[in-house]
N, C-alpha and C positions, 0 to 999 in steps of 0.2 A: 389720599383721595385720588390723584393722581394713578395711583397703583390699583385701585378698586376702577377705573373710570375705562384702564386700556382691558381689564378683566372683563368688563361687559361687553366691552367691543370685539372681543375673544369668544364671548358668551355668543353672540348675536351672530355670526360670522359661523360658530359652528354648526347653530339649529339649522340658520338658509341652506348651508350645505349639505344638511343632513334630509330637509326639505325638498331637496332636488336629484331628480334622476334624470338628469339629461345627458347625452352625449353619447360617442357611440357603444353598443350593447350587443354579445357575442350571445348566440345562439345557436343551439348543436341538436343536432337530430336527435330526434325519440328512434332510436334500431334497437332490436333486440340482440343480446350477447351470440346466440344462438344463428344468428343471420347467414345461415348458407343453405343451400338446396333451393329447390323450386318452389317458390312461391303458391299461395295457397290460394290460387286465381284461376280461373277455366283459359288454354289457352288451345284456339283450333277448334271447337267443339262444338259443333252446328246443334243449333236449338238452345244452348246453354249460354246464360246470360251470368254477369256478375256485377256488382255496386260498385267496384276497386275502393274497397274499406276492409282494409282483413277485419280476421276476428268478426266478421259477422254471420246472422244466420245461409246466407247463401251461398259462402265459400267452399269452393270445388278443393275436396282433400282425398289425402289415397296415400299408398306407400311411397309415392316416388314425391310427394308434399312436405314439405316442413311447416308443419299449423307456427313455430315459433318465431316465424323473420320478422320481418319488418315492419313497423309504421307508417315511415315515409319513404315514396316510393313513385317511378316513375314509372310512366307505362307508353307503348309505342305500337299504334297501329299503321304499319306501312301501306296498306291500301285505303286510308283515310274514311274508313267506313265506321259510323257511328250507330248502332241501332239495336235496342233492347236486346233481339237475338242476333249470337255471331252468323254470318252466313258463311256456306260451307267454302272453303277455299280462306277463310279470315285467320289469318295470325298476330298472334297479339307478343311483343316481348315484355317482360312487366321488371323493370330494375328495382330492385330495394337499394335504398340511396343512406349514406351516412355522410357527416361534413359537418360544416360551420357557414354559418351567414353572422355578418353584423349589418347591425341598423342603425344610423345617428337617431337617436329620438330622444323626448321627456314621456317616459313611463308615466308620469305623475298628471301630467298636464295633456299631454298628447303634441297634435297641430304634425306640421311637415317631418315627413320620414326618409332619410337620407339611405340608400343600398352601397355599402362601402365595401364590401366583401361577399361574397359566396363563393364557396368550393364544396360541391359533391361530390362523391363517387357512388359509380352505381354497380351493386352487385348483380350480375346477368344470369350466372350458371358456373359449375366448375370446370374449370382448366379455361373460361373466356377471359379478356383484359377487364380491369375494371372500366368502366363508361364513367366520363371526365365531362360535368356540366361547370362553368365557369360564367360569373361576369364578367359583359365587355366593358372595357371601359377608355374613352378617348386616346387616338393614338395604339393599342392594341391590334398585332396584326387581321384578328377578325373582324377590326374598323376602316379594313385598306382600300374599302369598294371594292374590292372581290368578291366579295362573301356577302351579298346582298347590301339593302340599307343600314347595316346595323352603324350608329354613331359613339354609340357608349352614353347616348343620353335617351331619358332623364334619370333614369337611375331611382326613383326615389317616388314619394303619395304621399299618402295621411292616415293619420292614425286618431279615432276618439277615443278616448280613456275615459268611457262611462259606459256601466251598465243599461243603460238607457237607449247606447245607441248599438248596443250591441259589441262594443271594443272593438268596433271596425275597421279593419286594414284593409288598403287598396293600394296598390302599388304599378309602376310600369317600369319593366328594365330589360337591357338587352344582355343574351345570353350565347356563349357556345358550346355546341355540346359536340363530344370526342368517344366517338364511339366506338365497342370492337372491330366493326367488320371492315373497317375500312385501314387496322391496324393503330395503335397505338402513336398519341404524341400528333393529331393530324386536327382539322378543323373541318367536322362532318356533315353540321348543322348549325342555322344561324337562327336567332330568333328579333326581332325586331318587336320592341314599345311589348315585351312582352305580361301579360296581366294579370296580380295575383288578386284575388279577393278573399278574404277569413279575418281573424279576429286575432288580436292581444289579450289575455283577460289573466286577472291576477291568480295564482296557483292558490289564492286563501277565497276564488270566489266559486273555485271545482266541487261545491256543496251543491245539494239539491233547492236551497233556496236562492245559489249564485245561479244556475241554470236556470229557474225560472223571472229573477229578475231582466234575462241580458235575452231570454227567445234565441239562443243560439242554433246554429243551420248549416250545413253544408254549403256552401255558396255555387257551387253546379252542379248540384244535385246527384251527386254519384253515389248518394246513400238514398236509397228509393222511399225510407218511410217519413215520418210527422217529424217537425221539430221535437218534438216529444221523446218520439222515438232516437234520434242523433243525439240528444242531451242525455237521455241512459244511456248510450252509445258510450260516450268518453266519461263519465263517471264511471261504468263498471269494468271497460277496457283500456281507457286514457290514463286517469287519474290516477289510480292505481301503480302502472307502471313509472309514472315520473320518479327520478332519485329524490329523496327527502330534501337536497338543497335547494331544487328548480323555484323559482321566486312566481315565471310568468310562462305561462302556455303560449307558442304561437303558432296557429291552426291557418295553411293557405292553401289555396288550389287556384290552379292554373292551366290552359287547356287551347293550343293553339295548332293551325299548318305553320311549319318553319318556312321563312322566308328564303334563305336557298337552302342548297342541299350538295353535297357531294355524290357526282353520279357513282362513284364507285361502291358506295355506302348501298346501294340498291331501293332506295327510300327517296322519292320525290314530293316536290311541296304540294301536292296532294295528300301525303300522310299527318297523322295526327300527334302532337306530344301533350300528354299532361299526368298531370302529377298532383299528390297531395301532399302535403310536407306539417308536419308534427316536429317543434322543435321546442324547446325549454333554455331559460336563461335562470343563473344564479344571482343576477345581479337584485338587490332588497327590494321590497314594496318601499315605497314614500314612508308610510307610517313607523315602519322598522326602522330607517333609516334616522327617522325623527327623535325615536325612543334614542338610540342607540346615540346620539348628537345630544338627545340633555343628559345622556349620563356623564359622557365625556365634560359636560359643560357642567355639572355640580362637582364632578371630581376635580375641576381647576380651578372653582370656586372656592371649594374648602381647604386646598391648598395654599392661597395665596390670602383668604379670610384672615387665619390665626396670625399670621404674621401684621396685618392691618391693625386687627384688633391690639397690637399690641402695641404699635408706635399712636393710637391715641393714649391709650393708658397712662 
């Protein structure tokens, strides 16, 4: 009895934990293998406008174009100028970014989002250094009050784990970014309480009836058409490319002036940074996890069964 009694406590102990996805969770850029050359973005081009969403219909491409880079991808306009068409004199540098970010969360349940990690690097062009985006975090020399107010806090937001609210992520965290021009290994750009807003959503809900339950959206509108239109967006270019392990999509944009700047950098807080970032985690849905915790729980059951069944006999 005794031996059947610690087996269900065994039992119960594996479901809870098979039940919960909490805790911190690695997340790696959607890049293309193919990620070099120049970017399929209009850059300098007066009267030509672009959405900064490859793969879409109004990408600026040519021989000197690679249609296959990147996803996720940073983009930097040094005269801080925003406006449908570039005007003449505008340069735009457009990084295609690869890395790792992790998140403390519960996938399952949602609630506060903890930012424990990011490393990017961002590809510029051939023969430049790679561009080095990092989080600060307390105590890190871009927290020395040099480098603007960045403190390394808060780091972290919230996350809803429902279709209903969209799987909405909001985040605030401080950042530095290490760029070529000012050489390698240096602190170029600082970004202070910087703001992500997009979504979590499970990679089993990238269906066309997952898209229309959640109303998914660009959160700053860098994709010009309907929700409608963004949801066949990552269905027929997103979805697609994920590896068959990716468990959960996570879709952010960000779009801010940096708080200081390196004058050598030639870029003042007057300039603009932002970014979209497409990234994927292997870690299970809840439900997987659930399955996968009663098998282990009947496979210990029938294990330790026959042998019970035998000392009543």
């Amino acid at each position: 009895m005794r031996r059947c009694a610690a087996v269900l406590a065994v039992l119960g102990g594996l479901v809870l934990a098979g039940s919960s996805s909490a805790g911190p969770v690695d997340f790696t850029l959607l890049t293309h293998a193919a990620n070099t050359g120049i970017l399929p973005q209009p850059r300098a081009l007066t009267g030509v406008s672009g959405d900064h969403l490859l793969h879409t219909a109004d990408d600026i491409t040519g021989a000197t174009f690679n249609p296959d880079a990147c996803f996720s991808f940073n983009f930097m306009n040094p005269v801080g100028i925003l406006l449908p068409d570039y005007p003449e004199g505008y340069a735009e540098s457009l990084h295609s970014m690869t890395g790792l970010l992790t998140l403390d969360l519960d996938l399952s349940a949602g609630g506060a989002v903890g930012i424990d990690a990011l490393a990017f690097g961002g590809y510029v062009a051939p023969g430049k250094p790679i561009a080095q985006q990092r989080l600060v975090l307390p105590g890190d020399p871009a927290a020395d009050g040099n480098h603007g107010p960045v403190d390394g806090s808060p780091n972290g937001g919230t996350y809803t784990a429902s279709a209903a609210a969209g799987w909405a992520l909001a985040a605030l965290f401080d950042w530095s970014y290490d760029t070529p021009y000012a050489g390698a290994g240096t602190i170029d750009m600082t970004f202070d309480n910087y703001a992500w807003t997009g979504f979590i959503i499970p990679a089993g809900e990238l269906t066309p009836a997952g898209m229309a339950a959640a109303a998914l959206d660009d959160p700053l509108g860098f994709y010009p058409g309907t929700s409608e239109d963004f949801e066949a967006w990552m269905l027929a270019e997103v979805a697609p490319r994920l590896p068959a392990e990716a468990r959960y999509l996570l879709f952010a944009q960000g779009e801010a002036h940096p708080d200081w700047t390196d004058p050598k950098m030639g870029m003042t807080t007057d300039g603009v940074i932002g970014e979209t970032i497409l990234a994927y985690t292997t870690v299970p849905e809840p439900a997987t996890l659930v399955l996968t915790a009663l098998g282990m729980a009947c496979a210990v059951w029938r294990r330790v069964r026959r042998p019970a069944a035998r000392e009543v006999a």
